[in-house]
Structures are given as structure tokens and as C-alpha cells.
C-alpha positions in Angstrom: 226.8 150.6 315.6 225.1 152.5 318.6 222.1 154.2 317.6 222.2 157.8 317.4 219.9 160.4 319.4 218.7 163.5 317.5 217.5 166.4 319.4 215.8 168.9 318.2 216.0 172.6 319.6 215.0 175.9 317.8 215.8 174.5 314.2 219.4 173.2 315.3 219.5 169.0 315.0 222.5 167.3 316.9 223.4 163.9 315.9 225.0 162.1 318.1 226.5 158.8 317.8 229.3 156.9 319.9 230.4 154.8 317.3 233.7 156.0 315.7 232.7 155.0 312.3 229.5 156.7 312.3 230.2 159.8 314.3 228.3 163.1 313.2 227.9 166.3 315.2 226.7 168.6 313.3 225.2 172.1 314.6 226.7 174.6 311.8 228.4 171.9 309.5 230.2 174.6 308.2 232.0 176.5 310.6 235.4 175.8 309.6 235.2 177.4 306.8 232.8 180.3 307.6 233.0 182.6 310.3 229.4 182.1 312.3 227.3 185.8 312.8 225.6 186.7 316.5 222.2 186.3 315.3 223.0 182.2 314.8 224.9 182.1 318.0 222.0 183.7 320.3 219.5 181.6 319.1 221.6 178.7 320.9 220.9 177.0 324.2 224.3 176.4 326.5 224.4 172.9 325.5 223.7 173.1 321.7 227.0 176.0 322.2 229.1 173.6 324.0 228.4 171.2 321.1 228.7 174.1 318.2 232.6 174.9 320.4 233.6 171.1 320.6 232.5 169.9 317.6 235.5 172.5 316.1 237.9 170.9 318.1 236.4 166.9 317.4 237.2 168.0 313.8 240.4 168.4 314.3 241.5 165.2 315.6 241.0 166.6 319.3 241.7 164.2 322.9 238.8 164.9 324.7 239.5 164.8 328.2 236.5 165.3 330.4 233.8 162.6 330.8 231.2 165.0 328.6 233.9 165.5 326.1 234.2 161.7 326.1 231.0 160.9 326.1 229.4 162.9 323.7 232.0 163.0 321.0 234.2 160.1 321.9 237.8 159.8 321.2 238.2 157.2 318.3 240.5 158.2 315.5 241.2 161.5 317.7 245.4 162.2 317.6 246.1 165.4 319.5 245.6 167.2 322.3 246.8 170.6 320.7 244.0 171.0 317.8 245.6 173.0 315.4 242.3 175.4 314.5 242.7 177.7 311.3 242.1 181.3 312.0 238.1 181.4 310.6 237.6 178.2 313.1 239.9 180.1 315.8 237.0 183.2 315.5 234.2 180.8 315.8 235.5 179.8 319.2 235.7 182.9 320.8 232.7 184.0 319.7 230.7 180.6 321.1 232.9 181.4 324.3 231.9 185.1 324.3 228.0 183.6 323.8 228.5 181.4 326.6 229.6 184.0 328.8 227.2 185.9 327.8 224.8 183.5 329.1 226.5 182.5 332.1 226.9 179.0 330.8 
């Protein structure tokens, strides 16, 4: 196993490992099932957004495709490139994409 870099950024901890087995990306564990507020989102840095977006689709079994994508989440045990997001995790996305336009990201 790869060891796994924490960074720590106004309260938000991303884990990140390479190794499929051990993978955790966590920045609001429970987005899938919650629909995330403004006030958690602008708090958020461009990257730790990227992550909070990506780590929706990593979920769901998604092909990354760029090299960041790649490296940062990898693509073991991923099986589509079509993530199928339910409609709470569909929300989420827009609203980290409205964030990070909102930042210029």
C-alpha cells in the first residue's frame, strides 16, 4: 500500500491514497445522501471543490480520464464512464460547479 497524504485546509481533511484497496476521499462523506448548503461550499478552496465534485463521481464507479482525475483518485475497480448520480448527488454537483464558477476556478 502507498501511503496516503492528508491535507489539512479550513477544517476539511482529504485522504488520499493510490492504492485501490485503500482508497478514501473524503471531503463531505455524506453527500450522496444529503444535499450540501452554500455556507459548507464557500468555505472551500478550488481544489478541495474539485475533490468534493469528483469524489461524487469516484463513488460511482466513474473512468477518470484526465491525468488529475487519474492521479488523485485512480481508476481501480472504476466500471463506467456514464456515472449514474441519484438526484440529491446530481444537486451537489451543480452547486460545487456553481461554487467553482463563482470562484473562477
Amino acid at each position: 500500500m502507498r501511503a496516503a497524504a492528508i491535507v489539512l485546509s479550513m477544517g476539511i481533511a482529504l485522504f488520499a491514497s493510490h492504492d485501490a484497496n485503500a482508497q478514501a476521499y473524503v471531503v463531505f462523506p455524506g453527500s450522496s445522501g444529503r444535499a450540501l448548503s452554500p455556507g459548507e461550499l464557500s468555505s472551500l478552496s478550488c481544489p478541495q471543490l474539485w475533490v468534493a465534485r469528483n469524489e461524487i463521481y469516484h463513488r460511482n464507479g466513474y473512468c477518470f480520464k484526465t491525468r488529475r482525475g487519474i492521479n488523485f483518485f485512480g481508476n481501480g475497480g472504476c466500471w463506467t464512464d456514464n456515472a449514474q448520480l441519484n438526484g440529491i448527488e446530481q444537486t451537489n454537483v451543480a452547486r460545487i460547479k456553481r461554487q467553482e464558477r463563482n470562484y473562477g476556478c
